[in-house]
Backbone as a ProteinNet text record, in pm:
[ID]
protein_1_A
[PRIMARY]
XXXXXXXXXXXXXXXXXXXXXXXXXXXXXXXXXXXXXXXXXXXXXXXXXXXXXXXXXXXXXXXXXXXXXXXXXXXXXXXXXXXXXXXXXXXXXXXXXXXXXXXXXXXXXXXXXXXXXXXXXXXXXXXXXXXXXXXXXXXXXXXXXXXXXXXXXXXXXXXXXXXXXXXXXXXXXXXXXXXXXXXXXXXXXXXXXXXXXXXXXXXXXXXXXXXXXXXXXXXXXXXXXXXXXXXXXXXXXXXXXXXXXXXXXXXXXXXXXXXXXXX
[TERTIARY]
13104.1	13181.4	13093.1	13169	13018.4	13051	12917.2	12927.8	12971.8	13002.3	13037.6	13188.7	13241.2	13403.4	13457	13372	13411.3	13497.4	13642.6	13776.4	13847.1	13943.9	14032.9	14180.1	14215.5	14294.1	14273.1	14349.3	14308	14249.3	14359.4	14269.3	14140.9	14092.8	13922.6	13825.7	13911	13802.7	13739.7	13586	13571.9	13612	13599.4	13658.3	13562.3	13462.2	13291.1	13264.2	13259.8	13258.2	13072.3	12999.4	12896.7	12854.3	12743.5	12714.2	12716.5	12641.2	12604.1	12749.6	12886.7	12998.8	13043.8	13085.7	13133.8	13239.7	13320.2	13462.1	13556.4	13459.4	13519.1	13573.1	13518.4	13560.1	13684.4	13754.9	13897.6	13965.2	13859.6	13928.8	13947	13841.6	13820.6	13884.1	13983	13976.3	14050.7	14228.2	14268.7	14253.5	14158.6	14120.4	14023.6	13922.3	13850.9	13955.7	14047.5	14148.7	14184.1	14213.2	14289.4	14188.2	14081.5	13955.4	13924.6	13976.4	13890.1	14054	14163.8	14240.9	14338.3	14254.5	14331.7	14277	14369.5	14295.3	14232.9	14298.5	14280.5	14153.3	14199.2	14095.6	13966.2	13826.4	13686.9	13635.1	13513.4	13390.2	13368	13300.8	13214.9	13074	13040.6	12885.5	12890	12790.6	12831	12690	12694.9	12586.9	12600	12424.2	12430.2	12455.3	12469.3	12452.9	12414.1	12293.7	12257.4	12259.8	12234.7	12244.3	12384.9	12474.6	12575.1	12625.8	12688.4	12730.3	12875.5	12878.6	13070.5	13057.5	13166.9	13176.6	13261.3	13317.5	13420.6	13497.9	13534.1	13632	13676.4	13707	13731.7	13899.3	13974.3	14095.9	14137.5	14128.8	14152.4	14301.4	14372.9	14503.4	14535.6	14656.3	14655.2	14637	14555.6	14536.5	14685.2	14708.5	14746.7	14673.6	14581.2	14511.3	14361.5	14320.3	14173.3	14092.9	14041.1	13987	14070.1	14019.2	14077.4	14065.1	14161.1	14105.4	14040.5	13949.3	13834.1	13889.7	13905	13933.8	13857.9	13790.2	13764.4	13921.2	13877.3	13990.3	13908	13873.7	13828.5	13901.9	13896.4	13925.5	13810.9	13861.6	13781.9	13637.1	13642.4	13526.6	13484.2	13572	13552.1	13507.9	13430.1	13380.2	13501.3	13572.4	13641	13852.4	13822.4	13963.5	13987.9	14079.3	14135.2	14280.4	14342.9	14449.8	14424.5	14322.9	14305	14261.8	14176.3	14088	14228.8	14337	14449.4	14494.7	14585.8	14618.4	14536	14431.6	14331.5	14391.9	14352.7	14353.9	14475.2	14591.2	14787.8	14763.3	14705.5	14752.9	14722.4	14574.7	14523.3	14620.7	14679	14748.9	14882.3	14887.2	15064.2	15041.1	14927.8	14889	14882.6	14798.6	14810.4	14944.9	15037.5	15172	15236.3	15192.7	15269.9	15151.4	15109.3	14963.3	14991.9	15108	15156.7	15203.8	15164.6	15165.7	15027.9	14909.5	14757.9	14761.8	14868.9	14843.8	14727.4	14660.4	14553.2	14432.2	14413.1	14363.3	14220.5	14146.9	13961.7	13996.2	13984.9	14046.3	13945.2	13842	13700.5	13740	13775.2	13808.7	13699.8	13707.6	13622.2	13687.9	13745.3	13806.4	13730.7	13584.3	13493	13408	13451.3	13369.9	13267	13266.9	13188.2	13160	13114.7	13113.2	13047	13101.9	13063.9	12930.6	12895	12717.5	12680.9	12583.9	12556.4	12469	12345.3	12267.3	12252.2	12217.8	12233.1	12364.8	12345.3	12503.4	12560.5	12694.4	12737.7	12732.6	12720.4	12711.4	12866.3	12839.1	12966.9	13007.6	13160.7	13140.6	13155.5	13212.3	13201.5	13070.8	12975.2	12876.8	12771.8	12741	12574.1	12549.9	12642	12620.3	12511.9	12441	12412.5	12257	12200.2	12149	11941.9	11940.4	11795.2	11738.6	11766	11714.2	11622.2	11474.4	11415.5	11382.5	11449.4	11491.1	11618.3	11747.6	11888.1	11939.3	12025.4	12147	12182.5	12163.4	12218.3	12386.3	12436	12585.4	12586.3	12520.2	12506.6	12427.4	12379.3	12285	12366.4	12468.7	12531.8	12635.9	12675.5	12825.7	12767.3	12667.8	12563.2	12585.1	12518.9	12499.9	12640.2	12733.1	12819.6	12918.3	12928.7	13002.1	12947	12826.1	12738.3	12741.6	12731.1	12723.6	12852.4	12989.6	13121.8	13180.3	13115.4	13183.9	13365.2	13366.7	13455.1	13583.9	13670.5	13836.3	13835.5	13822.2	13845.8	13828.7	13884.7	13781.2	13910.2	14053.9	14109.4	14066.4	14044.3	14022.4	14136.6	14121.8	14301.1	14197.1	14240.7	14221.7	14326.4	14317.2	14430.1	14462.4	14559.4	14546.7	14473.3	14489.6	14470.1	14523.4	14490.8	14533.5	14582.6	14657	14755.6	14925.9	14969.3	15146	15229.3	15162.8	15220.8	15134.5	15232.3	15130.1	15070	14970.7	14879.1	14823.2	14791.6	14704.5	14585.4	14515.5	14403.4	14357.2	14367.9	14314.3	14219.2	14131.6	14051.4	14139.3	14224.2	14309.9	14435.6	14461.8	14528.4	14659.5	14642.4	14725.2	14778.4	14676	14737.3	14830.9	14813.5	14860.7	15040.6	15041.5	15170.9	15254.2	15181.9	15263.7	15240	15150.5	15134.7	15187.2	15150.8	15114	15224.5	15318.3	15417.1	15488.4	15563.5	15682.4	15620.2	15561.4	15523.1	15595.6	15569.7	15607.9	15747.6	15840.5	15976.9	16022.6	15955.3	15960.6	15908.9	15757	15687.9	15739.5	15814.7	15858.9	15994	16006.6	16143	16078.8	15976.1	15871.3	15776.7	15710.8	15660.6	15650.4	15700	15719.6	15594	15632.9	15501.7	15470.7	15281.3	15269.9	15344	15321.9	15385.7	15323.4	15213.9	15119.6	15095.1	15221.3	15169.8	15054.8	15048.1	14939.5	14859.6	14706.4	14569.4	14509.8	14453.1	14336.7	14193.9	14123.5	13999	13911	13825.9	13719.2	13631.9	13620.7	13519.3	13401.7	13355.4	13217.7	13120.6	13112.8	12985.8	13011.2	13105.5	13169.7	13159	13132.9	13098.8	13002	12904.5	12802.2	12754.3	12795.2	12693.6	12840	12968	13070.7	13115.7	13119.3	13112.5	13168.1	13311.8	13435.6	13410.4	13284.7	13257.3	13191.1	13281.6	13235.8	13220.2	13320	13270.7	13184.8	13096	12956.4	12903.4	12930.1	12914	12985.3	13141.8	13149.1	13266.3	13261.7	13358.2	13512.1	13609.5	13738.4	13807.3	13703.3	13718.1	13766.6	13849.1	13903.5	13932.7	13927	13910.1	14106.1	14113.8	14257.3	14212.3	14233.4	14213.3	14351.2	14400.7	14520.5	14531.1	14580.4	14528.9	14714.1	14712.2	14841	14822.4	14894	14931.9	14929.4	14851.8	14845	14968.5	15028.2	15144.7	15274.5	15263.7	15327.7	15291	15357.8	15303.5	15257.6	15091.4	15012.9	15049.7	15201.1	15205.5	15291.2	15350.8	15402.7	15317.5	15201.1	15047.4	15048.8	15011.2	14966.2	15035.9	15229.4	15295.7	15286.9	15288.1	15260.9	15148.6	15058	14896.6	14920.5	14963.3	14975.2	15070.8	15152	15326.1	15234.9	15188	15155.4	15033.1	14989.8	14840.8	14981.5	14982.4	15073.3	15163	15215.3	15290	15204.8	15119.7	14998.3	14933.2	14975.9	14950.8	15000.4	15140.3	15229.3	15244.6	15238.3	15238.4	15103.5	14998.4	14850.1	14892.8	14898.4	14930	14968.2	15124.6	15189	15145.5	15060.9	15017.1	14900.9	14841.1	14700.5	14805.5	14916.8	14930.7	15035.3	15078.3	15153.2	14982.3	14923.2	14790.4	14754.2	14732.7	14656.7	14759.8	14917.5	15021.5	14974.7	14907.4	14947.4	14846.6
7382.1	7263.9	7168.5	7172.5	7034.4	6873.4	6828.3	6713.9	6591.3	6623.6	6519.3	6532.2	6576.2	6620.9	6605.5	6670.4	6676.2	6746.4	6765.4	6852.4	6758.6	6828.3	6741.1	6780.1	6889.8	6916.6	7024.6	6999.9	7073.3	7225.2	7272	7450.9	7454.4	7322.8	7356.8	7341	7349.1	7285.6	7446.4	7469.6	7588.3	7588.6	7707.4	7716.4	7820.2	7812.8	7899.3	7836.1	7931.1	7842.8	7848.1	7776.8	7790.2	7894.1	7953	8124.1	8058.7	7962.3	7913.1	7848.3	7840.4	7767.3	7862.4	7750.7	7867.9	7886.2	7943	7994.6	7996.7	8100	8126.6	8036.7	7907	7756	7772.8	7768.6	7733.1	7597.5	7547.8	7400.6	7389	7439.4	7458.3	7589.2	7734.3	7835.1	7793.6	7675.5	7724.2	7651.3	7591.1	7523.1	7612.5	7675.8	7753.8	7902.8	7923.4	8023.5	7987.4	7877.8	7844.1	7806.1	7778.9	7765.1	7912.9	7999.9	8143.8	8147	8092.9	8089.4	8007.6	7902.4	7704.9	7717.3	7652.2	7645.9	7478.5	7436.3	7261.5	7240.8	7293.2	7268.8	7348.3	7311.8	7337	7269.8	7420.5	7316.1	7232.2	7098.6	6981.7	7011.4	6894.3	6904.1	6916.7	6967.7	6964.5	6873.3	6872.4	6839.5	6862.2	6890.4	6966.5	6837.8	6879.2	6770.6	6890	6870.9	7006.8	7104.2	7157.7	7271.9	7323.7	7249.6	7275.1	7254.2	7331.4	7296.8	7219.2	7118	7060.2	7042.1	7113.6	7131.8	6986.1	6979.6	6868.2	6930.7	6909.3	6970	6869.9	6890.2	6817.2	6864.6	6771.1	6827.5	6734.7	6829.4	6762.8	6798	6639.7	6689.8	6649.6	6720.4	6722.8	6648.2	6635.8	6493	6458.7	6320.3	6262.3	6105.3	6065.1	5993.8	6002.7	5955.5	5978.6	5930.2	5883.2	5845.3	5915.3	5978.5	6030.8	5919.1	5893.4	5792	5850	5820.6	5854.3	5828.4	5959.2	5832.7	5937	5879.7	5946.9	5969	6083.3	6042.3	6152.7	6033.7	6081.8	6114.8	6226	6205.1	6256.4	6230.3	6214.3	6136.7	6030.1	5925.4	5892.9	5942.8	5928.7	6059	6076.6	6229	6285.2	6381.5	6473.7	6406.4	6337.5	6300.1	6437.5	6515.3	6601.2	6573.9	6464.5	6472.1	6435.6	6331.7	6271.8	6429.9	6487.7	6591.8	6651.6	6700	6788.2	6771.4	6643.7	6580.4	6574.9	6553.3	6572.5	6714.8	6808.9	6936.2	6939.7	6902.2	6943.6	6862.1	6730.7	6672.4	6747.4	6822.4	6915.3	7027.4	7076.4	7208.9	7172.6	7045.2	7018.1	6973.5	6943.7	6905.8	7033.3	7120.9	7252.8	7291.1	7292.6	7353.5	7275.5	7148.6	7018.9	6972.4	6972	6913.5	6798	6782.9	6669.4	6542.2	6578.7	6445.3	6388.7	6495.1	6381.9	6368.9	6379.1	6387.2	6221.8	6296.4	6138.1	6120	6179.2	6141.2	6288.5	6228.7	6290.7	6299.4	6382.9	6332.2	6415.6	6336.2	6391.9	6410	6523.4	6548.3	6565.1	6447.3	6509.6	6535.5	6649.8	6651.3	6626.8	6622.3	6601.3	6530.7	6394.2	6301.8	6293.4	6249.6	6213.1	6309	6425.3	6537.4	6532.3	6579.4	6585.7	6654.3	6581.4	6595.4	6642.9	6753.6	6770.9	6639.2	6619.5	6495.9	6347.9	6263.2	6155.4	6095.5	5944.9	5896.4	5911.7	5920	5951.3	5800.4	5785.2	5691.2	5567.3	5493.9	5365.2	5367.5	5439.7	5393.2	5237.1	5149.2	5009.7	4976.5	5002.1	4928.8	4957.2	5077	5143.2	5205.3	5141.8	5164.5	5071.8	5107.7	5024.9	4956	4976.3	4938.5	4928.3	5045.5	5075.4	5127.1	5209.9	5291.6	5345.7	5365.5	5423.6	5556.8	5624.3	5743.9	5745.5	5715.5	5722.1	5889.3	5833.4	5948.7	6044.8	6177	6270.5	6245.5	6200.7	6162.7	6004.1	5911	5785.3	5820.6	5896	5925	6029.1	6134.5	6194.9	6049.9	5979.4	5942.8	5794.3	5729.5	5641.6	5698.4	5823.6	5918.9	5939.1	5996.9	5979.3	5885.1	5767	5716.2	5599.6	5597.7	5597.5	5629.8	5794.2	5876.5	5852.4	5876.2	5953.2	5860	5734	5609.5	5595.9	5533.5	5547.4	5482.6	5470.4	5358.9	5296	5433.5	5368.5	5490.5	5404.8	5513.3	5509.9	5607.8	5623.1	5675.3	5589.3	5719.9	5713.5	5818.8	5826.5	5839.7	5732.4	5765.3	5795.3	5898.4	5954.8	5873.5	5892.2	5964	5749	5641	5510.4	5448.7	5365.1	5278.2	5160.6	5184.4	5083.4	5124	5009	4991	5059.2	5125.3	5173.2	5187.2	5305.1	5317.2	5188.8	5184.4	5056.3	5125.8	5007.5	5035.7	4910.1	4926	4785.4	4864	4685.2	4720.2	4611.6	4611.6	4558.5	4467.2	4518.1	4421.7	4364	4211.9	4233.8	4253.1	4260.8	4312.4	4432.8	4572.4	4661.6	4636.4	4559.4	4521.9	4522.5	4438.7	4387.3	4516.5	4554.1	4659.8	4793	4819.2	5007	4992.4	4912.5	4968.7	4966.5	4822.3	4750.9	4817.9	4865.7	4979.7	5110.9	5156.3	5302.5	5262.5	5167.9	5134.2	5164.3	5138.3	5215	5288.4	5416.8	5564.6	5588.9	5549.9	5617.6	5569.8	5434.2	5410.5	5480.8	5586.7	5702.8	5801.5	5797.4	5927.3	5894.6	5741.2	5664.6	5558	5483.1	5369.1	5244.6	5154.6	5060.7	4951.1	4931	4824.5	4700.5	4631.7	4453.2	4399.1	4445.8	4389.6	4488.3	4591.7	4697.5	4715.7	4619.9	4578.1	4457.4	4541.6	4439.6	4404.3	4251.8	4262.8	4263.3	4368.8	4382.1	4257.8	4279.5	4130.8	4130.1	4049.5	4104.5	4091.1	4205.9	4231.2	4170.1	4019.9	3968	3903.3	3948.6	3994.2	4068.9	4214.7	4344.1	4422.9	4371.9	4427	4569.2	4605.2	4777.8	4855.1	4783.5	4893.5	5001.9	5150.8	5229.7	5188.4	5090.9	5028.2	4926.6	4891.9	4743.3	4799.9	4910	4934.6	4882.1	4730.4	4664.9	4614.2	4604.6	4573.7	4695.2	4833	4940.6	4963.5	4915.6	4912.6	4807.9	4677.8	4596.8	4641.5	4580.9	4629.7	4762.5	4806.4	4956.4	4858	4969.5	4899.2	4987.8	4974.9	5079.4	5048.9	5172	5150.5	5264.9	5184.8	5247.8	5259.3	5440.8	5407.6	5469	5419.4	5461.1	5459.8	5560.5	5620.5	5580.2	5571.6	5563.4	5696.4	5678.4	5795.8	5822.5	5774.4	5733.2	5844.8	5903	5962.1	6112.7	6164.6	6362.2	6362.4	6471.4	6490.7	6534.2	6616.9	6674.2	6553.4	6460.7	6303	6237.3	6232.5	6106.1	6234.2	6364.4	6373.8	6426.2	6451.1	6447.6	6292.4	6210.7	6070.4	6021.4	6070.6	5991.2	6106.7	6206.7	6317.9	6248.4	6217.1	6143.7	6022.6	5937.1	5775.4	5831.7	5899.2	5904.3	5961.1	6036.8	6065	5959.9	5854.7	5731.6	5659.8	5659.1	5543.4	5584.8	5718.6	5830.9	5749.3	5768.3	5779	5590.9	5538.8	5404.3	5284.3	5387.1	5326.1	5315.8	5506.1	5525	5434.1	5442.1	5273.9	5175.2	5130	5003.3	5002.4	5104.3	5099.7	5119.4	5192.6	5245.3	5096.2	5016.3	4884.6	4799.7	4775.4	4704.2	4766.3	4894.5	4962.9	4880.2	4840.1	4787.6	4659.8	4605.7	4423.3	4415.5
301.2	262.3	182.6	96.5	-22.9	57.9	96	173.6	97.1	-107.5	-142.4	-132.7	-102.7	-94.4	-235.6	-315.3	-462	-465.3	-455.8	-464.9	-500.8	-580.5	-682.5	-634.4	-518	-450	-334.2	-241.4	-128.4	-147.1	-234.9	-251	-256.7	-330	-363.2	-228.2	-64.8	27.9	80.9	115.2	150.3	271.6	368	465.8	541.4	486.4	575.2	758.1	817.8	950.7	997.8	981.3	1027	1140.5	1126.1	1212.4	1360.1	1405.9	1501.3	1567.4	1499.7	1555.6	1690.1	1783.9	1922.3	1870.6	1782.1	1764.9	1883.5	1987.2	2126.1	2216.9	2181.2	2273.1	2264	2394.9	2402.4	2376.3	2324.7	2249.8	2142.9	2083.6	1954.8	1888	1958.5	1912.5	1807	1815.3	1715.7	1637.4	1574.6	1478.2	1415.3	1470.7	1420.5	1339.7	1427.5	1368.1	1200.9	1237.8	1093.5	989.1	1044.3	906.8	846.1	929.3	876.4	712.1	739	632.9	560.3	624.7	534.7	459.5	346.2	164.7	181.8	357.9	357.2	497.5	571.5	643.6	658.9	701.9	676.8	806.4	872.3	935.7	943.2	938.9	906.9	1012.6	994.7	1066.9	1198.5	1271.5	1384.3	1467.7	1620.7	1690.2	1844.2	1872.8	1975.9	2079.6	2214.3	2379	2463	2548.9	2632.9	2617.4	2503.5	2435.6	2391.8	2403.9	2331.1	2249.2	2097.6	1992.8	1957.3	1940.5	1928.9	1777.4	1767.5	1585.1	1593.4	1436.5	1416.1	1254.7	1213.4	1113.3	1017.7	858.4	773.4	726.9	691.8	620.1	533.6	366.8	257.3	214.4	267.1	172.5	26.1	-28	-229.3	-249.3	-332.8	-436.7	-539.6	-481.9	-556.8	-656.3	-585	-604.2	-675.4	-734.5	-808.7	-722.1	-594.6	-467.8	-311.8	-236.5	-153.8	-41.9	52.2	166.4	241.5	305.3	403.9	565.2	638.2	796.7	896.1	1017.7	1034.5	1218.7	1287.1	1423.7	1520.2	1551.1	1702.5	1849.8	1948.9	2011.5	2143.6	2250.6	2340.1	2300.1	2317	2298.3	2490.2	2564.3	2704.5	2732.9	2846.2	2828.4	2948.3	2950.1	3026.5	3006.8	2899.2	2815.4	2709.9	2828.7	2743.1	2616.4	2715.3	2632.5	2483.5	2484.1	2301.9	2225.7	2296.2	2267.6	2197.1	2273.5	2209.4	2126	2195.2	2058.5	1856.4	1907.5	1761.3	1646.3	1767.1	1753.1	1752.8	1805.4	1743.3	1622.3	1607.2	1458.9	1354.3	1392	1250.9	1246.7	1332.8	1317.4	1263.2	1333.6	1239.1	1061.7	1059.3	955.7	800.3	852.8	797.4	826.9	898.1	860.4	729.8	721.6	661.7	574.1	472.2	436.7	331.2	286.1	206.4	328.2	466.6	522.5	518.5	458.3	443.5	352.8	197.9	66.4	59.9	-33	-75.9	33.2	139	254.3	275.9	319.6	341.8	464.9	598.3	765.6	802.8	872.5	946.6	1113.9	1169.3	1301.2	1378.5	1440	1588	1747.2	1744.6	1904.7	1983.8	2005.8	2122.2	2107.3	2063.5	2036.9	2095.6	2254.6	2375.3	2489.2	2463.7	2551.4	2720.7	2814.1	2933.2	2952.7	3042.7	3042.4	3202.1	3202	3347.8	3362.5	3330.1	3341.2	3264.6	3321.4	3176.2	3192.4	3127.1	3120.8	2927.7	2975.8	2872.1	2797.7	2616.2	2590.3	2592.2	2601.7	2553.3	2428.8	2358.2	2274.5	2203	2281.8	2303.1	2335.9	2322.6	2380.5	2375.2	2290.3	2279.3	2139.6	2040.7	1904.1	1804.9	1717.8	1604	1720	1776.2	1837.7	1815.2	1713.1	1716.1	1777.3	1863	1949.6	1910.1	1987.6	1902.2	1969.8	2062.1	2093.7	2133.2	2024.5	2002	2063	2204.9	2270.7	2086.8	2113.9	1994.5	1948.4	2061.6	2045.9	1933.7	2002.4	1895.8	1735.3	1767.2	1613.9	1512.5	1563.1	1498.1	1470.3	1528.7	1465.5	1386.9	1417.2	1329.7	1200.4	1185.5	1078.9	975	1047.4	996.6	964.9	1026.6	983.6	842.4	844.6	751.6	586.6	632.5	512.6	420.4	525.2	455.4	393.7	405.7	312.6	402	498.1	539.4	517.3	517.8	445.6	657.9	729.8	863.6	973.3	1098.1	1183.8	1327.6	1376.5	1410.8	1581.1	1692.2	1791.9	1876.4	1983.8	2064.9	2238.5	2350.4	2453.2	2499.1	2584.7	2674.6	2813.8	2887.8	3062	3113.2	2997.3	3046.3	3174.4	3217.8	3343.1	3278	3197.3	3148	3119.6	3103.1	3175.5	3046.7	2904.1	2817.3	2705.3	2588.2	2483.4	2376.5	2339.8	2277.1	2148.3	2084.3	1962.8	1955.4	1951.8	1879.9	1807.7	1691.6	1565.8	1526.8	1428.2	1324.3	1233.2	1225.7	1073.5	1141	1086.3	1113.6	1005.9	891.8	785.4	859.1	883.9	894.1	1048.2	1161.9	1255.7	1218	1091.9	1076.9	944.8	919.7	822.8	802.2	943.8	972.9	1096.9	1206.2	1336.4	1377.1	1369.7	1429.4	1384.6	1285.8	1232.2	1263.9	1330.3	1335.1	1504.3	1540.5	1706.3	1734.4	1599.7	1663	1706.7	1603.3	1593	1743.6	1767.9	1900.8	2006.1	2020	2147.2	2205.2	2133.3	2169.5	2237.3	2197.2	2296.2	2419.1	2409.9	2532.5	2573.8	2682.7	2710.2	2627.1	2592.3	2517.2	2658.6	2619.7	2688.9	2633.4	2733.6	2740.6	2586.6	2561.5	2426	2353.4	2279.8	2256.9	2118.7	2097.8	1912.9	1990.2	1991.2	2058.9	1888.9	1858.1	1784.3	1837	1780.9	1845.9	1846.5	1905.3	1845.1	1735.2	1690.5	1505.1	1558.6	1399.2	1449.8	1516.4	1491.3	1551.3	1661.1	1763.3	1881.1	1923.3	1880.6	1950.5	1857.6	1802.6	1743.1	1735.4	1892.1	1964.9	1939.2	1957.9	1895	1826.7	1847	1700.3	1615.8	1663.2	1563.2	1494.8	1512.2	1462	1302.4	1231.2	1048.2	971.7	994.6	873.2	829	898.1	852.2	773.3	779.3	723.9	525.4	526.9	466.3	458.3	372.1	389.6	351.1	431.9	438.9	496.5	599	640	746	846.2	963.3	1055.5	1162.1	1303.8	1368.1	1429.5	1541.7	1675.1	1780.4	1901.1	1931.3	1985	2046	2186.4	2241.5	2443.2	2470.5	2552.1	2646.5	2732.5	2868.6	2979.7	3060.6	3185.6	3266.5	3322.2	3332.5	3462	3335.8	3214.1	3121.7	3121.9	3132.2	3133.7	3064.8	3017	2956.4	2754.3	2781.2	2688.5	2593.1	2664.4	2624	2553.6	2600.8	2567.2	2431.3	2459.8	2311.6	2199.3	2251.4	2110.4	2083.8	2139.4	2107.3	1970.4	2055.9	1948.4	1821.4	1844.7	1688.6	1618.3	1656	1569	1565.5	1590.2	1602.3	1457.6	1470.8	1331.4	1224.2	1213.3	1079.8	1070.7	1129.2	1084.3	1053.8	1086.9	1030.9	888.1	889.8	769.9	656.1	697.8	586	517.1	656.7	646.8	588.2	614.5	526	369.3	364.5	188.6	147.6	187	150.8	106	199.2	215.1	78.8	45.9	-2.6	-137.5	-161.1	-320.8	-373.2	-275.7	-322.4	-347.1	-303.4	-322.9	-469.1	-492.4	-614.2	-719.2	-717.1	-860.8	-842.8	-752.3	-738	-913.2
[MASK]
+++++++++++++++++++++++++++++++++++++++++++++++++++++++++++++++++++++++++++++++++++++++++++++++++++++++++++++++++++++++++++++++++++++++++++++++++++++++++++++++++++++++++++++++++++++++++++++++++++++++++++++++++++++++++++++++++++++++++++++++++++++++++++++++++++++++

């Protein structure tokens, strides 16, 4: 995969799976399936935790645009949060059935953001980012790294299986608050009950400094959305949920970004 994502439409993304990838992971199988023959989805970088490899995956949909948007979507940022983990992995697969719902869009997948650890605490991602470490957790230094490199538009993660009263979003913006999140809320509240506050604004950066979400200091006008389910909702609820909730935010960013490109 060329790390500048120089493709001018999806056919051009390679689809080589690195020798060292566990293919065999049952989390990862069918994503790895479909890289051996998406013209859209590809490998990305990967990194080890205890000797284990967690890939993450890129998916370039058609260009319609002469700039692709950058996002990245994390799931499981909690370590042993399967449901975000799925969910990730159904959005990419519905995605490759459907690939004109990322038209314009760069989508850096990480299903295993925050991997379960026999020893060691797993890192915060609220709370142990950007920090200087000068022997930086491999988990903080890969996503430092990347979110860094890929020049990001924004940075999407999904917690599952929450101790809260309904589905939520916090965000960074609050533009996008009022003309992605809040109309995507119609559609999803047919599939899961909403909290009392279902649209949080996060706190700005120099409020949560160690935050992975705190990008804009990375790159100005990039903007983060956390979206968290409710445990108290069947598993397979929380994650047709967060898959339908990112492709409305999909369809509803574009929007937002291609009325901005006429002003």
């Amino acid at each position: 995969m060329n790390t500048a994502l120089s493709v001018s439409a999806c056919q051009e993304v390679s689809s080589r799976t690195p020798p060292n990838a566990d293919a065999g992971h049952e989390i990862w199988e069918p994503l790895d399936l479909l890289v051996e023959e998406s013209a859209c989805l590809a490998t990305w970088r990967s990194f080890t935790v205890e000797g284990h490899l967690i890939p993450s995956y890129v998916f370039i949909g058609p260009r319609g645009r002469s700039v692709p948007i950058r996002l990245a979507l994390l799931g499981g940022i909690k370590p042993e949060d399967l449901v975000s983990t799925d969910a990730i992995v159904k959005l990419l697969v519905e995605l490759e059935l459907a690939p004109l719902l990322a038209q314009d869009f760069a989508l850096f997948g990480y299903p295993v953001a925050n991997p379960v650890r026999i020893s060691g605490r797993p890192p915060d991602f609220a709370a142990d980012f950007w920090a200087d470490a000068p022997v930086p957790d491999p988990t903080i230094r890969y996503f430092e790294q990347e979110l860094a490199g890929n020049q990001l538009d924004g940075v999407i993660a999904a917690e599952g299986n929450e101790a809260i009263s309904g589905f939520q979003f916090k965000v960074s913006s609050r533009v996008i608050a009022a003309e992605v999140l809040w109309p995507a809320l119609e559609i999803v509240q047919k599939l899961v009950p909403l909290a009392r506050e279902p649209v949080q604004i996060l706190p700005p950066p120099e409020n949560s400094r160690h935050s992975l979400f705190s990008i804009g200091k990375l790159r100005p006008g990039s903007f983060s959305i956390i979206i968290s389910t409710p445990r108290r909702v069947p598993f397979d609820h929380q994650i047709s949920a967060i898959a339908f909730s990112i492709k409305q935010i999909l369809h509803r960013y574009r929007t937002l970004v291609d009325h901005a490109d006429k002003l």
